[in-house]
C-alpha positions as CSV (number, residue, x, y, z in Angstrom):
1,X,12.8,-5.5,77.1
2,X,11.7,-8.9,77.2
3,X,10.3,-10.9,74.3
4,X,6.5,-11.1,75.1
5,X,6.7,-7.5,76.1
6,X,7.8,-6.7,72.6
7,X,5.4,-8.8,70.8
8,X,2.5,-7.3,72.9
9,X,3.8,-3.6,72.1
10,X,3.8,-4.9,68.4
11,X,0.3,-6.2,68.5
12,X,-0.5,-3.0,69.6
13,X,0.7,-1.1,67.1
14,X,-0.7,-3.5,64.2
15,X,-4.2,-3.6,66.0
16,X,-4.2,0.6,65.7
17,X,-3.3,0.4,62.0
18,X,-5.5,-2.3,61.3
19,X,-9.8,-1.2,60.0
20,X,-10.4,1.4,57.4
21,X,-11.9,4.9,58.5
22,X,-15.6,4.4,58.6
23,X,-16.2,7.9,59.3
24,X,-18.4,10.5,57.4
25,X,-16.5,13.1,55.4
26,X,-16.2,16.5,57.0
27,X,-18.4,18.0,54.7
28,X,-20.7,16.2,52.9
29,X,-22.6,19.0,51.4
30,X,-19.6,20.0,48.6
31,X,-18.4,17.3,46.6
32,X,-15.0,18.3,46.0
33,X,-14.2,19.0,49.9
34,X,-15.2,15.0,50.0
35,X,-13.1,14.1,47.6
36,X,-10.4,16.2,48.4
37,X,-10.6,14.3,51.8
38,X,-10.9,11.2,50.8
39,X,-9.9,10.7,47.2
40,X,-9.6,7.0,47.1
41,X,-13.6,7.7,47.0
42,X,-13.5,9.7,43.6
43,X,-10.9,7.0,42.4
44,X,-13.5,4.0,43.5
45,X,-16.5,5.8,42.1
46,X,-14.8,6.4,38.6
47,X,-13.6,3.0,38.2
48,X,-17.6,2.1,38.9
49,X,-18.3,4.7,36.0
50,X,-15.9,3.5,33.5
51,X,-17.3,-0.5,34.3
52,X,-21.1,-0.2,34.5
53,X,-21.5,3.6,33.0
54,X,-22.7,4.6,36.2
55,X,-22.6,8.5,36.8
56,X,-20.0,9.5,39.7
57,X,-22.4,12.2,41.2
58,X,-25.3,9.8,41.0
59,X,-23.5,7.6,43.3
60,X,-22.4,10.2,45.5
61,X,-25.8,11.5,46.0
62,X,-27.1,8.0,46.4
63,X,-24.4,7.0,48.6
64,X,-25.1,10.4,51.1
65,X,-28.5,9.4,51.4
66,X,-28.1,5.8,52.2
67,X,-25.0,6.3,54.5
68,X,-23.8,9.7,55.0
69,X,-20.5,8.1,53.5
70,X,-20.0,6.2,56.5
71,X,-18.5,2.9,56.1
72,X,-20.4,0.6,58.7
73,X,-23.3,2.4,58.4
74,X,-26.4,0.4,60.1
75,X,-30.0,0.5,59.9
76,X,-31.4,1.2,63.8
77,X,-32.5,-1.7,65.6
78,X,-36.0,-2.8,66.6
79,X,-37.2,-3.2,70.1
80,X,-40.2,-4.8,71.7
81,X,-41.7,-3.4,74.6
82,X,-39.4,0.0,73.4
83,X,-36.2,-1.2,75.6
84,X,-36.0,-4.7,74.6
85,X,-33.5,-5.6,71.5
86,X,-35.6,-6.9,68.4
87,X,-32.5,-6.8,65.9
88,X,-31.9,-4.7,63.4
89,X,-35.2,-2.8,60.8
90,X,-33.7,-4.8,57.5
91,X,-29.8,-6.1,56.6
92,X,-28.8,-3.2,55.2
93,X,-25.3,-2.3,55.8
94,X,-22.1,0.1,54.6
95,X,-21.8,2.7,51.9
96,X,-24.5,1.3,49.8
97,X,-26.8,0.1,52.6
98,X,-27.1,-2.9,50.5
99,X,-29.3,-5.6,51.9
100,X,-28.2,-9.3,52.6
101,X,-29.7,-10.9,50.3
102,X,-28.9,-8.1,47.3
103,X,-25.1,-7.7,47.8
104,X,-24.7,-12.0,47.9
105,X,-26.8,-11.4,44.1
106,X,-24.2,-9.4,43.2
107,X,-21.2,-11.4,44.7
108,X,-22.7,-14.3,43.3
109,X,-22.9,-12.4,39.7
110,X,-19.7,-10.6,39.5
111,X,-17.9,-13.6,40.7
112,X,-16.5,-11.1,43.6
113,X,-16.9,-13.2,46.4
114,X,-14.6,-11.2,49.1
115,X,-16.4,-7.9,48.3
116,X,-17.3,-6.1,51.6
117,X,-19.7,-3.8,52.2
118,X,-17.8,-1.3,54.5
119,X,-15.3,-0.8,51.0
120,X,-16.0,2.1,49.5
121,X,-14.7,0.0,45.8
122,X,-16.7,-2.7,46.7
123,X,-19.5,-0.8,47.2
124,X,-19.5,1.5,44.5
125,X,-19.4,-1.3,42.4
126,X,-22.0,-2.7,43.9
127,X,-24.1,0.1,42.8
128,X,-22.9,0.9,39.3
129,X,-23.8,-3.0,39.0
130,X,-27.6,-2.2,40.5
131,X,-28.0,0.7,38.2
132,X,-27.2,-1.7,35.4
133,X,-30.0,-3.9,36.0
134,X,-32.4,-1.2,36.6
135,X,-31.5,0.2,33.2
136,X,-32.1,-3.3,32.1
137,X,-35.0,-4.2,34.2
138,X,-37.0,-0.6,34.5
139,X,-35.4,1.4,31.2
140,X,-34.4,3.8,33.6
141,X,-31.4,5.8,32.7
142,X,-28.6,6.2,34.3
143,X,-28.2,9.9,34.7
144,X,-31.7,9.8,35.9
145,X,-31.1,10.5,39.7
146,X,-34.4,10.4,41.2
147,X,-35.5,7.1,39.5
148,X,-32.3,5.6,39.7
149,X,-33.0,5.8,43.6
150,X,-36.6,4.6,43.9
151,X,-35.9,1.9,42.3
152,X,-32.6,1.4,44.5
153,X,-35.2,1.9,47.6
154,X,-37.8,0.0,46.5
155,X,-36.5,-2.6,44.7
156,X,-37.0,-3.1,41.0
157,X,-40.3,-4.6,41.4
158,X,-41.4,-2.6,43.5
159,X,-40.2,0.0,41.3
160,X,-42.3,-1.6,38.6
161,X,-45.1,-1.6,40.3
162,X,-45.0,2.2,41.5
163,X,-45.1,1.1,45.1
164,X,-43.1,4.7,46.2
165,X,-46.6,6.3,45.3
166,X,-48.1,5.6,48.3
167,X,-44.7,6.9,50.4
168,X,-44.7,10.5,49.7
169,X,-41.7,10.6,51.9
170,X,-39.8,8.4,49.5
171,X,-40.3,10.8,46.7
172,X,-39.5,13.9,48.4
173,X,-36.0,11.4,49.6
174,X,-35.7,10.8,45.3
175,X,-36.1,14.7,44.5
176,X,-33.7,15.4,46.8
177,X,-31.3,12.7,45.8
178,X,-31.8,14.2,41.9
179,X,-31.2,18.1,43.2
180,X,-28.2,16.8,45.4
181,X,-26.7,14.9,42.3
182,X,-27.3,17.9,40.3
183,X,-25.1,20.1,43.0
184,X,-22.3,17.0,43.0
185,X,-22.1,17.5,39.6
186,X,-21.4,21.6,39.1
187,X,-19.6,20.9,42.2
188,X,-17.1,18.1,41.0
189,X,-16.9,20.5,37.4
190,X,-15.6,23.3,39.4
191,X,-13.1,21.8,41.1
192,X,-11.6,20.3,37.9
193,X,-13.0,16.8,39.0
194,X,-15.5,15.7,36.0
């Protein structure tokens, strides 16, 4: 076998290893199938609890509504005209769907500069971190599901300033967010997980 024959079968074989698994879980609706699938999630998610005091099936729940627990998660794109490309609707990207301008706050802050969206560490304690301020900022706490994710969606000013009371879709997204954390949580207990 000759020598760049070899080194193109072993860039092959490193390029198939190489990404993580962006894919949603198989079952998102029971929390210990998703972390008996992927338990590097429970393993990220705890080490966000222990650091910010951040409630594991708050984040799940928040996570499955932002992403679907899928790693390069995007929001859909814009188009003029209805076929012509405008971009993307915001920045939001990965687990967390946090925004651009958010996750280089919390870069910035954490002094974390190679933290990457599409990591489910990363951005789990990206989130734990959020919820922290919005303790801080809004006296929300953190067990507090629904609240916890209005003010994720809208911002904490916009939290402030009640701005999900004109989107009654946003707060029927937050109750369901609070009933799905609730389910994580009996969920996770039954399994031995919390």
């Amino acid at each position: 076998m000759s020598r760049p024959f070899r080194a193109l079968i072993l860039l092959l074989l490193l390029a198939s290893c190489g990404g993580g698994d962006n894919r949603a879980p198989r079952n998102l609706d029971n929390a210990c199938a998703i972390v008996a699938e992927r338990p590097h999630y429970l393993k990220a998610m705890q080490r966000a609890e222990r650091r910010w005091g951040a409630p594991v099936p708050v984040m799940m729940a928040m996570i499955h509504q932002e992403s679907k627990f899928i790693g390069d998660a995007r929001t859909p794109r814009k188009y003029a005209l209805g076929v012509i490309p405008m971009g993307r609707i915001s920045s939001a990207y990965g687990y967390s769907q946090a925004l651009d301008g958010t996750w280089d706050e919390y870069r910035k802050e954490t002094r974390n500069r190679s933290a990457r969206r599409d990591d489910i560490h990363d951005a789990t304690d990206f989130m734990g971190w959020y919820m922290t301020k919005t303790v801080e900022r809004n006296g929300i706490s953190m067990g507090d599901a629904r609240n916890q994710y209005l003010a994720y969606h809208e911002g904490h000013s916009g939290f402030a300033r009640r701005s999900y009371n004109s989107k009654s879709w946003l707060v029927t997204v937050a109750d369901r967010v609070a009933s799905r954390a609730q389910t994580y949580q009996i969920q996770l207990i039954s399994c031995g997980r919390r």
